[in-house]
C-alpha positions as CSV (number, residue, x, y, z in Angstrom):
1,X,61.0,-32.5,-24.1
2,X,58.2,-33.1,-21.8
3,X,54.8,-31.5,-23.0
4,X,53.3,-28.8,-20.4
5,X,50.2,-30.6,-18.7
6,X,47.5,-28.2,-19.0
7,X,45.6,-27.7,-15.6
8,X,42.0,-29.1,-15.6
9,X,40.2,-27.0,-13.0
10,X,41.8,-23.7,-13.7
11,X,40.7,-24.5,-17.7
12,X,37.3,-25.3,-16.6
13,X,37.1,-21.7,-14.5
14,X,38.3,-19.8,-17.1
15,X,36.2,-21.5,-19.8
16,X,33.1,-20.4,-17.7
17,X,33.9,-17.4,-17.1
18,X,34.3,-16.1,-20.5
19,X,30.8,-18.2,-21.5
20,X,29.6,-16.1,-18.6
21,X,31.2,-12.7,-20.1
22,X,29.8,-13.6,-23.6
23,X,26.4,-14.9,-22.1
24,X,26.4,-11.2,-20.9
25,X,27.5,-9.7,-24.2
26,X,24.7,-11.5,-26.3
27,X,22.3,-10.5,-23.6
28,X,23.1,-7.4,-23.8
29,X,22.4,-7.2,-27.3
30,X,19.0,-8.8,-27.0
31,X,17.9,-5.6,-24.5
32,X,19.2,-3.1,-27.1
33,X,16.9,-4.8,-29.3
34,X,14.1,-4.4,-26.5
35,X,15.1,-1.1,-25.9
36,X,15.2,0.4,-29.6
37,X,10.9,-1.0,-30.2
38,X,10.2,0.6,-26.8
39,X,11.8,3.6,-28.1
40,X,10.0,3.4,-31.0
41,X,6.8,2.7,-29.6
42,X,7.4,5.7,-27.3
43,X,8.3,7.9,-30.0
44,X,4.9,7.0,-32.2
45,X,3.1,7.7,-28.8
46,X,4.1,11.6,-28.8
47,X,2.5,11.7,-32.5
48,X,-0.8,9.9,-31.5
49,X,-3.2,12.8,-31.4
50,X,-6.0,10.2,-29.4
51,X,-5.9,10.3,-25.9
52,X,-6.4,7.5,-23.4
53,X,-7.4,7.4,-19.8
54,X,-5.7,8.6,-17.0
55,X,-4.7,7.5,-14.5
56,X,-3.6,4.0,-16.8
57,X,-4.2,0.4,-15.5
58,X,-1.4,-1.4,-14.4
59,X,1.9,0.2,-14.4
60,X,1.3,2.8,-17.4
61,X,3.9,1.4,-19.4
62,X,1.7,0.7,-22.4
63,X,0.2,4.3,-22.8
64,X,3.5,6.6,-21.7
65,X,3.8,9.5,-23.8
66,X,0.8,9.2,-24.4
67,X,-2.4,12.5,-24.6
68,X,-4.9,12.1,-21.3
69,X,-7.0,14.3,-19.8
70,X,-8.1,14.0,-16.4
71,X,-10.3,16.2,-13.3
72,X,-7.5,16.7,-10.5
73,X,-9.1,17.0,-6.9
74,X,-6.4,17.9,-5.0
75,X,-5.5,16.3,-2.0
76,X,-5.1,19.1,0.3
77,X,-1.2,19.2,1.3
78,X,-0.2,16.1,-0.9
79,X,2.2,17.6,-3.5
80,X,5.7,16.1,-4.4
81,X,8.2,19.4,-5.6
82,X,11.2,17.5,-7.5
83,X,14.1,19.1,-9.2
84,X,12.8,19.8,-13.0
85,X,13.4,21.9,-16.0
86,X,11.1,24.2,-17.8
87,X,10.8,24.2,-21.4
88,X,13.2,26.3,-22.0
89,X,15.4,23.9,-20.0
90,X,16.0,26.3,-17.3
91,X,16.8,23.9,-13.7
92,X,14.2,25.2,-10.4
93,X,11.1,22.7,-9.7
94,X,8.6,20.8,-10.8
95,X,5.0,20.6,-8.6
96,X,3.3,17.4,-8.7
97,X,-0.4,17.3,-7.2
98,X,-1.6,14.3,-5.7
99,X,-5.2,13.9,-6.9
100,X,-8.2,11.6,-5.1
101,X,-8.6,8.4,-7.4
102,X,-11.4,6.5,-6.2
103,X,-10.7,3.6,-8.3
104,X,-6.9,3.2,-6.3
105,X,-4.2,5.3,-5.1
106,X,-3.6,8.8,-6.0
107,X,-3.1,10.2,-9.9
108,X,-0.2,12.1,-9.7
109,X,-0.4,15.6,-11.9
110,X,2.4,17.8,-12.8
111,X,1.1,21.2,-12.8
112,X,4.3,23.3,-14.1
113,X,7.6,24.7,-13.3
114,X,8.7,27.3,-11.0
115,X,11.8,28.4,-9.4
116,X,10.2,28.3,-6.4
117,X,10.8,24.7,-4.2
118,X,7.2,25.9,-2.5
119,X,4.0,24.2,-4.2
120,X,1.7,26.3,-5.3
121,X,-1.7,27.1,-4.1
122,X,-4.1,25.3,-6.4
123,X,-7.6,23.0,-5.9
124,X,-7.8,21.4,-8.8
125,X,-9.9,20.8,-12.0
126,X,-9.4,19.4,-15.4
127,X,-6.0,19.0,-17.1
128,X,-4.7,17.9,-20.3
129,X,-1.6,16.8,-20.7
130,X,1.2,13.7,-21.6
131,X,1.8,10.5,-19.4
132,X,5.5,10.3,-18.3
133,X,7.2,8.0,-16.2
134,X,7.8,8.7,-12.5
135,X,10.2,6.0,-10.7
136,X,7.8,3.5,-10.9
137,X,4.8,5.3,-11.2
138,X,3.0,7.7,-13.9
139,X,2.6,11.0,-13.7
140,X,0.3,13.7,-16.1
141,X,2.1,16.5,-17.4
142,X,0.2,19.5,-17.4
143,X,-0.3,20.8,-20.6
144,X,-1.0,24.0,-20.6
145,X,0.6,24.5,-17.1
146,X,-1.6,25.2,-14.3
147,X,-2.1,27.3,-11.1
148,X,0.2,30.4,-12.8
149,X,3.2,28.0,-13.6
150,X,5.2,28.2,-16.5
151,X,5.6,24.8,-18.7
152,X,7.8,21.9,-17.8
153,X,10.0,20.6,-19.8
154,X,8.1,18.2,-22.4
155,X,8.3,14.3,-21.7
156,X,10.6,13.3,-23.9
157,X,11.9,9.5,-24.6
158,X,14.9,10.3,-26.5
159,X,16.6,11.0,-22.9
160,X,16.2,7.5,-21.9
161,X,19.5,5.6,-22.0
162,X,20.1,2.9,-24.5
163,X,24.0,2.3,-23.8
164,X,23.3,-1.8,-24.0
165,X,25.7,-2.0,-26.9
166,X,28.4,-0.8,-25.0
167,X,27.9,-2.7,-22.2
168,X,28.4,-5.8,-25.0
169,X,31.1,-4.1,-26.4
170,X,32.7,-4.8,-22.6
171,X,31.7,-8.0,-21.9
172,X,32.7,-9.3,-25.3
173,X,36.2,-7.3,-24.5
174,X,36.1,-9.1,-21.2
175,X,36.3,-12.2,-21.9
176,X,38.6,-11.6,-25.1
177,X,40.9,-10.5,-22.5
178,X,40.3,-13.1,-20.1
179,X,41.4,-15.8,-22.6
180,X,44.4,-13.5,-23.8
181,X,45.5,-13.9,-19.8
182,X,45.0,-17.0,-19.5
183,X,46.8,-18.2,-22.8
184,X,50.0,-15.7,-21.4
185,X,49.9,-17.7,-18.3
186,X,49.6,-20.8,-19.8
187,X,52.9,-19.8,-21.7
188,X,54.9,-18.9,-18.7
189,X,57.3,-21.0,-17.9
190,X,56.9,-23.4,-14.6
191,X,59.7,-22.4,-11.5
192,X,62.3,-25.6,-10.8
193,X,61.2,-26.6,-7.5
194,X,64.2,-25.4,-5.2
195,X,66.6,-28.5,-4.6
């Protein structure tokens, strides 16, 4: 009895594909890693009583959740109204001001919550409040609310996503099952060619 020949190239793919998949895994648990200190670091921002300037340098990331205060001019007819919840977590709007920056582009100020989509009539002044993420920008929430608005939700980090171990939980099962086919096929016996 002849021993099978094990085919090179299709060894080769397979072998780098599941260092791929596991590449992945391991990755992935390197970013949960990342994500739990930034979690953390968010979560000793909301008890830091000192506040920091507004709007931040840079892209924010290293004062978010963070206290700020800050003198809104208004730029007449510049306001962003985005889905939101209050802080009772009731769904309607949230009205963001765009306020004049003269050291760059507009500070963006979240003023409150309303169930109205309309923004609401309002020309500015000084607000206190905490730095929150927006897309890729910052944004103060007003704290109290302004121009009549009831209170937005609170920024709160503990909604941000950290699902990297189950994503390495599926790569790791990936290539597991990737070698598990590939074993099965190598098992199978070979068709006779037809005589």
């Amino acid at each position: 009895m002849t021993a099978r020949r094990v085919p090179v190239v299709a060894t080769i793919v397979v072998a780098l594909a599941v260092a791929a998949m596991i590449g992945l895994g391991i990755w992935q648990l390197q970013r949960k890693t990342q994500k739990e200190t930034l979690l953390a670091r968010y979560a000793a921002a909301l008890t830091n009583p000192a506040p920091v300037s507004f709007p931040p340098a840079g892209d924010g990331a290293a004062v978010l959740y963070r206290i700020a205060r800050f003198d809104c001019r208004v730029q007449p007819g510049l306001w962003d109204s985005v889905a939101g919840r209050n802080a009772q977590g009731e769904p309607g709007y949230v009205h963001i001001a765009h306020c004049a920056n003269g050291a760059g582009p507009d500070a963006l100020v979240q003023v409150g919550w309303s169930r109205d989509p309309h923004p609401p009539v309002w020309q500015g002044g000084a607000v206190t409040g905490r730095i929150a993420p927006f897309h890729r920008l910052t944004r103060l929430v007003a704290v109290p609310p302004q121009a009549g608005l009831a209170a937005s939700a609170a920024p709160d980090p503990s909604t941000i996503p950290n699902n990297h171990l189950a994503y390495a939980v599926q790569w790791f099962l990936f290539a597991g099952v990737a070698l598990v086919i590939y074993a099965l096929a190598l098992r199978r016996p070979r068709r006779s060619p037809a005589a």
